[in-house]
N, C-alpha and C positions, 0 to 999 in steps of 0.2 A: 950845741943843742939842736934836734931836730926839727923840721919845720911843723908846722900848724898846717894839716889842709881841711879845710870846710869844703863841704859837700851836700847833696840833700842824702836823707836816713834810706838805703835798701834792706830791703825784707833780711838779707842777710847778719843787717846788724842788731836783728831783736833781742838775740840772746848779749851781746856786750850791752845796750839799752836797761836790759832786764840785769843786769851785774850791778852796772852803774846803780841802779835806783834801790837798786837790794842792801847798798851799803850803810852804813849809820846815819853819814854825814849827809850824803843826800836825801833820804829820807826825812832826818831830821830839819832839814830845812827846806823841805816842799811839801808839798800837799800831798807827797805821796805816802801810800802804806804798807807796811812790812805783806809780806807772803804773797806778792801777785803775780797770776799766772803768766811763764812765757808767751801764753797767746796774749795776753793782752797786748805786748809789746808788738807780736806780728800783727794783729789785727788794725794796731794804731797806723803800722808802716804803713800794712797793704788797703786799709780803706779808711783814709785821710777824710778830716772834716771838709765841708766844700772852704777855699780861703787856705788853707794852710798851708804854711812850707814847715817841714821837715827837716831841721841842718844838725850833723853831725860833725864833730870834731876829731881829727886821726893824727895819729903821732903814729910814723913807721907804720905805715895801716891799721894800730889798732885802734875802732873807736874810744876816745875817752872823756867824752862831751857832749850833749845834743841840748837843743836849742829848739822848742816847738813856736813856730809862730804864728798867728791869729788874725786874719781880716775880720772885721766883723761884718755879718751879713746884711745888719739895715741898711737902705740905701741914706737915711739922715745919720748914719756911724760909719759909713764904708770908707772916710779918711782915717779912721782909728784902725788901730793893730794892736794886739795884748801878746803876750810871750810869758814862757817858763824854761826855766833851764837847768839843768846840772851837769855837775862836774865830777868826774872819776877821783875819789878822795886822793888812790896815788899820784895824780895829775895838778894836784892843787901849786899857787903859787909860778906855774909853766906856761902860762899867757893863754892858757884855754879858754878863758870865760870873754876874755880881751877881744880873740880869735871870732868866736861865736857872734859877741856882738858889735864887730868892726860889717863882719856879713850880713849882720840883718840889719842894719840900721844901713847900709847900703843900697840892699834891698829892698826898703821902706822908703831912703829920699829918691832914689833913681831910677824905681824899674815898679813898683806898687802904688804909686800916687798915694802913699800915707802921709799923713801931716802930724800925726800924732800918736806916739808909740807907749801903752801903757800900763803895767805891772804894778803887783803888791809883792813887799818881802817881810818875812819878820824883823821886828826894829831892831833886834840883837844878833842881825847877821850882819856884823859889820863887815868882814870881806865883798857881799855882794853886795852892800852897799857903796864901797868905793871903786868896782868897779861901772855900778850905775853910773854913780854921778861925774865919774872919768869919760863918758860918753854922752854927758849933759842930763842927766834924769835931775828932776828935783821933786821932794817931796811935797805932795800936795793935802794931805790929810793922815791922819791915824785910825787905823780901826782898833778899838779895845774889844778885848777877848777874839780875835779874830777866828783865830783857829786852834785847834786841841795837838800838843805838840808833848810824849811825855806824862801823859795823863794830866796837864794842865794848860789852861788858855793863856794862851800869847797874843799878845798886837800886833799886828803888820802895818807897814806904811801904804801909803797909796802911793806911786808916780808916776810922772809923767815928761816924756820929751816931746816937743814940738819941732819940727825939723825947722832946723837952720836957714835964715830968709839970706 
């Protein structure tokens, strides 16, 4: 099997970003929406929110993963980080999501002063669910009707990791 290299996202890899998110499975399990323009995806690369990092996932150098990660900007939330992620449908079950968040939970106890890292998933994403909680997330609430997925509302969980004392 080839190896896994994480990296941050360059302008070049908008158009794999923009494939990634175009496909069913990631779509259907983020908040993203069918028909969005390749600039969106340059525009994300090339002018980053302030706080973020940008990680992508490459097998044999093609991206097949990215990973966007969130400081938040108050200074009473600046120990807190948010993230979303997906994963290239051909990629699934290949330790990409593993990859992604082995580097950012890295990034978060050793090099960002986060103390606490924290995302929503649909509750009936069980894959990304086990690979949260394989990284210590635990759910902290449910939102009902969270989000329009399919022409009908779904619930997301809330989670949360606290880094490791």
């Amino acid at each position: 099997m080839s190896e896994i290299v994480v990296r941050h996202a360059e302008i070049g890899d908008a158009e794999a970003l923009h494939q990634i998110y175009s496909q069913p499975t990631p779509q259907r399990d983020t908040l993203q929406i069918p028909h969005t323009p390749l600039k969106m995806w340059v525009d994300r690369i090339a002018e980053p929110k302030p706080g973020s990092r940008n990680l992508v996932a490459c097998i044999d150098g093609k991206v097949v993963g990215q990973l966007m990660l969130t400081v938040e900007p108050s200074p009473r939330r600046s120990h807190v980080a948010t993230f979303g992620m997906g994963v290239d449908s051909n990629f699934h079950g290949r330790g990409v999501a593993s990859a992604l968040m082995a580097a950012m939970t890295d990034l978060c106890d050793n090099w960002l002063r986060i103390d606490r890292i924290e995302l929503t998933v649909f509750t009936d994403n069980a894959p990304a669910l086990a690979v949260y909680r394989k990284f210590g997330f635990e759910v902290e609430g449910t939102g009902r009707n969270f989000g329009l997925r399919d022409g009908k509302y779904v619930d997301a969980h809330f989670m949360a990791r606290l880094k490791p004392v």
